[in-house]
C-alpha positions in Angstrom: 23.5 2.9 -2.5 22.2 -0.6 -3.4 23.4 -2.0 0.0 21.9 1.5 2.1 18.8 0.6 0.8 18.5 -2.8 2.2 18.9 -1.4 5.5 16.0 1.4 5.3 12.6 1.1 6.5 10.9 2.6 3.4 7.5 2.6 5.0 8.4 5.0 7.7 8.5 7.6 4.9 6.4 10.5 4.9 4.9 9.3 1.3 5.1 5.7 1.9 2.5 3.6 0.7 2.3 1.4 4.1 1.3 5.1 5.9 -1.9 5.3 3.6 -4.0 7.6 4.5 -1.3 9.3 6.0 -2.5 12.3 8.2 -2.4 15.7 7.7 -3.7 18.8 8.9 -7.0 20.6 6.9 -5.7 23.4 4.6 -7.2 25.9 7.1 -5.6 24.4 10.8 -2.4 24.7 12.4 -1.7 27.6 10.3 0.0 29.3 12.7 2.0 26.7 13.8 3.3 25.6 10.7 4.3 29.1 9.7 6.7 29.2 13.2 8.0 25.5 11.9 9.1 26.7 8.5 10.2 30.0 9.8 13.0 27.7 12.5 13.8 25.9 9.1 15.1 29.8 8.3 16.7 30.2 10.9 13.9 32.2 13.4 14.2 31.2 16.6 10.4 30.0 17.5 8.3 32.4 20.5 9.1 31.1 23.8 5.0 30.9 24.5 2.7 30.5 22.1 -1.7 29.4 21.4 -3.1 28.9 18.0 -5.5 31.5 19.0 -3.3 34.4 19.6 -0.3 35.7 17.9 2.8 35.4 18.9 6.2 37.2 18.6 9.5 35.3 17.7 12.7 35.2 20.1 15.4 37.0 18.8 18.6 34.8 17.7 19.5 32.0 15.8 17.3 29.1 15.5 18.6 26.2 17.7 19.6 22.8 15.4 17.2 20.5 17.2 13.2 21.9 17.5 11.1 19.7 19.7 7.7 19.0 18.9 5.7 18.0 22.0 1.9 16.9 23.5 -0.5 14.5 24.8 -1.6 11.7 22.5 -4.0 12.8 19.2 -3.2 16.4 19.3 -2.1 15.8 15.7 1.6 16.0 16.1 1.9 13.2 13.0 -0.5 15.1 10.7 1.8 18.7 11.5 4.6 16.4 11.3 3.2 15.0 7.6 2.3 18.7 6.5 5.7 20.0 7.6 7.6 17.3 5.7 5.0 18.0 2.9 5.7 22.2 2.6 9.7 21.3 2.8 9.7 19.0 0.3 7.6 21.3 -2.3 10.4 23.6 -1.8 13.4 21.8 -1.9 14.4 21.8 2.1 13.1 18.2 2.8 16.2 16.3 3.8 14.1 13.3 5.2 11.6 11.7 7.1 11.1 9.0 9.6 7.2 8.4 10.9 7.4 5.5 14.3 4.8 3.2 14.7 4.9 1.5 18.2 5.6 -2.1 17.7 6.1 -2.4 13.7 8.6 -4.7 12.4 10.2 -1.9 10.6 8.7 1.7 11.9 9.3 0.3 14.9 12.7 -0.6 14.8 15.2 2.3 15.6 18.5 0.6 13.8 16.9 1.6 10.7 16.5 5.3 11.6 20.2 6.8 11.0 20.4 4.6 7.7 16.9 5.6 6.2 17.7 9.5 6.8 20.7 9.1 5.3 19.6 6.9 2.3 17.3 10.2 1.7 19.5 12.5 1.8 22.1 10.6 -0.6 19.0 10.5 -3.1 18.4 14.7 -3.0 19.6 16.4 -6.5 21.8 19.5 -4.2 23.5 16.1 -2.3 25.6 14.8 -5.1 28.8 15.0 -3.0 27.2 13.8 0.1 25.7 11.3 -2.1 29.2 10.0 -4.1 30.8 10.4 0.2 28.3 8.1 1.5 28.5 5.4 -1.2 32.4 5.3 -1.0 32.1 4.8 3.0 29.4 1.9 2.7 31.4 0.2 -0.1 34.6 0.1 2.0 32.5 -0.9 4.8 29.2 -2.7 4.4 28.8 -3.3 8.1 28.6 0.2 9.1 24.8 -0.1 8.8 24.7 -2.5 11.3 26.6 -0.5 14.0 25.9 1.5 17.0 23.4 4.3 16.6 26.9 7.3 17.5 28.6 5.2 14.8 25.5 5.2 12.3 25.2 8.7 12.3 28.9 9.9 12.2 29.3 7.5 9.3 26.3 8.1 7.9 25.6 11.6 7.7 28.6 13.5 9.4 31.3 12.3 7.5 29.6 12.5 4.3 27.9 16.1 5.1 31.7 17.5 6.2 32.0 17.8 2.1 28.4 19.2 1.1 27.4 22.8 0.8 24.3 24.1 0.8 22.6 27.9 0.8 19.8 26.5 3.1 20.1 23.9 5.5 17.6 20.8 4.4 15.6 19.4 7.9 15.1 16.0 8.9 11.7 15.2 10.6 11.4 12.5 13.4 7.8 11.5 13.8 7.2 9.8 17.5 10.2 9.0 19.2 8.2 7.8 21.6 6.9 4.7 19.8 10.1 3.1 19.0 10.9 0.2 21.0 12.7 1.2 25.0 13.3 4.0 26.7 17.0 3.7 27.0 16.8 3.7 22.8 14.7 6.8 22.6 17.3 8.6 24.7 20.1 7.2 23.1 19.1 8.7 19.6 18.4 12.0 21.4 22.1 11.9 22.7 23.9 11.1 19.7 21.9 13.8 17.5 22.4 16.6 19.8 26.1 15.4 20.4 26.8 15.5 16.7 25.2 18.9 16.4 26.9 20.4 18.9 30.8 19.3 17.7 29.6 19.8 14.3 28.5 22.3 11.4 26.2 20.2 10.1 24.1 21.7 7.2 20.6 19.8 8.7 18.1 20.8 10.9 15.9 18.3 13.3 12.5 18.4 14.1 11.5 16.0 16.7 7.8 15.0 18.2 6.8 13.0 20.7 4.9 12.4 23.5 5.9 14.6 26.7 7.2 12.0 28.2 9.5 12.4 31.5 12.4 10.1 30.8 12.8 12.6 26.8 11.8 15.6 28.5 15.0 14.9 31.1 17.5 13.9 28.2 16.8 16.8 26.7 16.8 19.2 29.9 21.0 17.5 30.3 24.0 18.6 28.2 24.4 18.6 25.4 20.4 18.9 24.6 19.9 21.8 26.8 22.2 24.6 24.3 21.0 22.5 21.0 17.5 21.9 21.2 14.4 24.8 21.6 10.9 23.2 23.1 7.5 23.6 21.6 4.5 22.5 22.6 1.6 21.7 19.6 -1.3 22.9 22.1 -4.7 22.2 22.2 -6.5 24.2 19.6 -10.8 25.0 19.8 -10.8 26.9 16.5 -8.9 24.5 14.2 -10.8 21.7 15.8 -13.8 23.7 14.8 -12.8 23.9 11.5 -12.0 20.4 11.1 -14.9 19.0 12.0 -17.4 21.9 9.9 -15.1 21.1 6.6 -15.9 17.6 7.2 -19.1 17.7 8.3 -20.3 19.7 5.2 -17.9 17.2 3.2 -20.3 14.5 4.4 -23.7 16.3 3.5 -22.6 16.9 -0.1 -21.1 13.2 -0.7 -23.2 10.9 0.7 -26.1 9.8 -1.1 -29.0 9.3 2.2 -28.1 13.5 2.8 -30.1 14.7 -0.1 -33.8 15.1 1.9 -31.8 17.0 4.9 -32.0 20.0 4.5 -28.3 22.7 4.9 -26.9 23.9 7.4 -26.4 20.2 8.9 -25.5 19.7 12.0 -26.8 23.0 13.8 -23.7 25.4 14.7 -24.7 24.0 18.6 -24.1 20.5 17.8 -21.2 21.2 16.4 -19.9 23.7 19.5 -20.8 20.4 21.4 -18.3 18.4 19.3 -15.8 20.7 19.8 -16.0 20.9 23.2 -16.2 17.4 23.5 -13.0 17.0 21.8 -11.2 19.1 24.5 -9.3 20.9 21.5 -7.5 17.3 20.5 -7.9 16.4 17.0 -7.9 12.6 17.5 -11.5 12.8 18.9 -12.6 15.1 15.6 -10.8 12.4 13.6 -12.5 9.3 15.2 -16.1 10.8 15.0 -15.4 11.8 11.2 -14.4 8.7 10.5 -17.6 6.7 12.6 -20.1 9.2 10.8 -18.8 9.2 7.5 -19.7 5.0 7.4 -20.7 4.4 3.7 -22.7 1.9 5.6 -25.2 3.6 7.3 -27.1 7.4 7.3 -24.8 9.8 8.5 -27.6 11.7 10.8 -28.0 8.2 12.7 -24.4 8.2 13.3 -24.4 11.3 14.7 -27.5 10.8 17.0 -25.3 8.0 18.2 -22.5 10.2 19.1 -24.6 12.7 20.7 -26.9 10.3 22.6 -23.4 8.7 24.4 -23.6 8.7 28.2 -21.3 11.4 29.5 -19.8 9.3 32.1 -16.4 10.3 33.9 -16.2 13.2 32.1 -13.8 14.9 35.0 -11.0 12.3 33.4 -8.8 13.5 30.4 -9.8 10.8 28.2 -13.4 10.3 29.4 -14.8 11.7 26.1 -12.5 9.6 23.6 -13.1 6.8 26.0 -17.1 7.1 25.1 -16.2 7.1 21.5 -14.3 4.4 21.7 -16.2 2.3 23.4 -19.3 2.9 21.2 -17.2 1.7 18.6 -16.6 -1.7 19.9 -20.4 -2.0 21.2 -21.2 -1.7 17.6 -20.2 -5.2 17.1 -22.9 -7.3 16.7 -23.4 -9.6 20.1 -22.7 -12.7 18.2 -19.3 -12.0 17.4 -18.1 -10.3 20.9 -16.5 -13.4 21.8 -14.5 -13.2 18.6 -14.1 -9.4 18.8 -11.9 -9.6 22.0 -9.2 -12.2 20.7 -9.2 -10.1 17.6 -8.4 -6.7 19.5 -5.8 -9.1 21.2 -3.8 -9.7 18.4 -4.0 -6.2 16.6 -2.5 -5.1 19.9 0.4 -7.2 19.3 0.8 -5.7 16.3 2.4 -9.1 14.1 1.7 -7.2 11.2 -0.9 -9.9 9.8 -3.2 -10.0 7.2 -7.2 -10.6 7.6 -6.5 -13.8 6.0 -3.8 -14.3 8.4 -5.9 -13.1 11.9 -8.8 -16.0 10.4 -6.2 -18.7 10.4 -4.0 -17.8 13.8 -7.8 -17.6 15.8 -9.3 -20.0 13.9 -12.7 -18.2 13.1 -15.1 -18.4 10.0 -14.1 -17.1 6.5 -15.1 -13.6 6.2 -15.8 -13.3 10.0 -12.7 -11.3 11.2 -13.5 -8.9 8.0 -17.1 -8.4 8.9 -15.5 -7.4 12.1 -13.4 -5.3 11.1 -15.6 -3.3 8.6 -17.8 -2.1 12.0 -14.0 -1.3 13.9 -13.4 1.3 10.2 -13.3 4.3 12.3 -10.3 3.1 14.6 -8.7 -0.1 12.5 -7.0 0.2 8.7 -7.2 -2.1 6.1 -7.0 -0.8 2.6 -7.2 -4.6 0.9 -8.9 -7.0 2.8 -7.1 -9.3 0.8 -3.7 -8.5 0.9 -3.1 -5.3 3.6 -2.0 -5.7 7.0 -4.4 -4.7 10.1 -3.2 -1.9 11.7 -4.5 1.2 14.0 -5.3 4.5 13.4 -3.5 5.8 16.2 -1.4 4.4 19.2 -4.3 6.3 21.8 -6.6 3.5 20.9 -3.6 0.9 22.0 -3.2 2.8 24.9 -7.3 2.7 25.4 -7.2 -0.9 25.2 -4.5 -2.0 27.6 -5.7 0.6 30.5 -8.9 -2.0 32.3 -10.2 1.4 33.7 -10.7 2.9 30.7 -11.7 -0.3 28.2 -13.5 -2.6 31.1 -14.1 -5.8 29.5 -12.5 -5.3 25.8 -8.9 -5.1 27.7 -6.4 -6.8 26.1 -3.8 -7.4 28.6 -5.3 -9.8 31.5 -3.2 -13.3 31.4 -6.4 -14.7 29.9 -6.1 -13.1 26.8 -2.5 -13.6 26.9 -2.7 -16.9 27.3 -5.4 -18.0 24.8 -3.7 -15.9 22.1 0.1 -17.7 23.2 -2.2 -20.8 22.8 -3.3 -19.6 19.4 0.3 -19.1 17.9 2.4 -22.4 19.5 -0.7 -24.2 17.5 -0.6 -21.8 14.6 3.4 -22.6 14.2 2.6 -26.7 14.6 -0.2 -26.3 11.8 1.8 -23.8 9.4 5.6 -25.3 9.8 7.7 -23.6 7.4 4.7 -20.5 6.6 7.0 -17.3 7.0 2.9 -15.4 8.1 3.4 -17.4 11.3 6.8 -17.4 12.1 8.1 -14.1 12.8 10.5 -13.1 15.3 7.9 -10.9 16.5 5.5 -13.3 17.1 7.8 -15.7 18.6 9.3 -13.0 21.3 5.7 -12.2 22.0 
């Protein structure tokens, strides 16, 4: 398996390390809909229709082979996605698990996908024959790694699963499809998964999540998607939003240290109505105002005055509200460093997987300056070490904020400006740092 495992992208695991703090839903949301997940896993067919806030009857039938998981951005398909892969694997049906991330070397990169599913399944204790199958095939043919994604996964997994029997099927869950690298790809992977599930008897199920988007929703609508695959859409969900966001909010009252003078229940049950109708039923919106109140930094109440004093501008647009948040966000930035803030945001939307160390050096800016930046950005930018981690987002809706001008104004990221300046930044970056692998990646050279 030694030479498998070079060709994985072990941080698009649903317990990597690199996915830290990977999300997941409260103990008390999406309840409902992960009960009609692991019930497909056993072979019910999931309802037809279904809302978080009613219940719902199951269609009669087997369970199709391929379940697709589908809705707007941060309706908190990656944290039902991370819960799902969590409740398999703590009984035994977690065959694997592959989390995108839109433009990371890795995550990013769809050759890996086929060989890191099947590098997990080789490793599961009821797999041993699929596991001795698999290492036979890649010694007698190292290469197959490399090859096209149908001959990837008929080497990969269908051959070697031809041999393994199992009472229970195990399910492999695909985390946003629609953040790996070309269209063309993303259909591509659908075809050749619901082509090998409809030739073979394969003793996996697939859960797939994504974005709606037209060019997936069309691939799977043709043959041979429309007999293998059963739609599902996550839905927008009031109550678990509300949930969220009073767990959290009381989380906040109890931990943090300026909260002992105010006095329980805080907020009122009104502000926190407000919230949740704010958040249109989305849990990214939640999420972000957890994260900007809950700021170690400053008094929680203050936060939340901010929040609720924001300007409710465009608010017949479906982003309008995250759009506020975000953009509060980036005001927080002290005037001083605005200048810097922009050519910052510019690079993290490239996404060269670079360190805070790394972002100083390619823009040139003070020590410590892009990490005093980047403290105030906490509610929408990750770094665990600011020594050693990569900057990354929280979620691929504040990339998409960022390169829409109508929605960012002046922190876009994609006029030929800031295109230009950063291109400016890495051709002198490379001159200064010949022979630095930080500033020589393919990436960053295609870019």
């Amino acid at each position: 398996l030694h030479i498998l495992h070079r060709a994985i992208a072990g941080d698009a695991l649903h317990d990597s390390t690199e996915r830290f703090p990977q999300p997941r839903c409260h103990k008390e949301t999406r309840t409902k809909l992960l009960d009609i997940l692991w019930n497909w896993s056993c072979g019910v067919q999931p309802p037809r229709k279904w809302t978080s806030d009613e219940e719902h009857e199951d269609d009669h039938g087997a369970s199709s082979a391929i379940l697709w998981l589908h809705g707007p951005a941060g309706s908190g398909k990656s944290a039902v996605a991370q819960s799902f892969c969590q409740n398999l694997r703590s009984k035994g049906r977690l065959g694997g698990g592959f989390f995108f991330k839109r433009g990371h070397a890795s995550r990013g990169n769809a050759n890996k996908l086929f060989p890191t599913i099947a590098y997990q399944l080789a490793r599961l204790p009821q797999f041993g024959q699929f596991r001795d199958n698999i290492s036979q095939i890649v010694e007698n043919d190292p290469s197959v790694v490399d090859g096209s994604f149908s001959n990837q996964l008929h080497e990969l997994i269908v051959v070697p699963c031809r041999q393994s029997r199992l009472s229970q099927p195990v399910v492999i869950v695909i985390d946003g499809l629609d953040e790996c690298a070309g269209n063309d790809v993303q259909q591509e992977i659908l075809w050749v998964i619901g082509n090998a599930v409809s030739r073979e008897s394969l003793p996996i199920l697939f859960l797939i999540a994504s974005r709606p988007e037209s060019h997936i929703s069309e691939t799977l609508a043709g043959p041979p998607l429309d007999t293998t695959h059963w739609p599902l859409n996550i839905e927008e969900s009031f109550d678990d939003v509300r949930i969220y966001l009073q767990a959290e909010l009381d989380r906040i009252h109890r931990e943090h240290r300026t909260m002992a003078a105010v006095p329980y229940p805080w907020p009122s049950v009104q502000i926190v109505n407000h919230l949740v109708e704010k958040s249109s039923g989305y849990f990214i919106y939640a999420a972000t105002i957890i994260k900007f109140i809950d700021d170690k930094q400053f008094r929680p109440k203050e936060r939340l005055d901010i929040i609720l004093g924001m300007e409710d501008r465009y608010s017949e647009l479906p982003f309008a509200p995250l759009d506020q948040l975000y953009l509060q966000i980036l005001c927080d930035v002290h005037i001083r460093f605005r200048s810097s803030l922009l050519e910052i945001l510019v690079a993290v939307h490239a996404q060269f997987a670079l360190t805070v160390s790394d972002l100083e050096h390619l823009l040139e800016l003070n020590e410590g300056e892009v990490a005093l930046i980047l403290r105030t950005l906490h509610s929408v930018i990750w770094v665990e070490d600011e020594h050693s981690s990569q900057v990354t987002v929280y979620h691929a809706s504040f990339l998409d904020f960022l390169e829409d001008p109508s929605r960012s104004g002046s922190f876009h990221v994609g006029s030929s400006q800031c295109r230009t300046n950063l291109s400016l930044h890495l051709l002198k970056a490379f001159s200064r740092n010949d022979g630095d692998p930080s500033f020589n990646r393919q990436e960053q050279l295609a870019w």
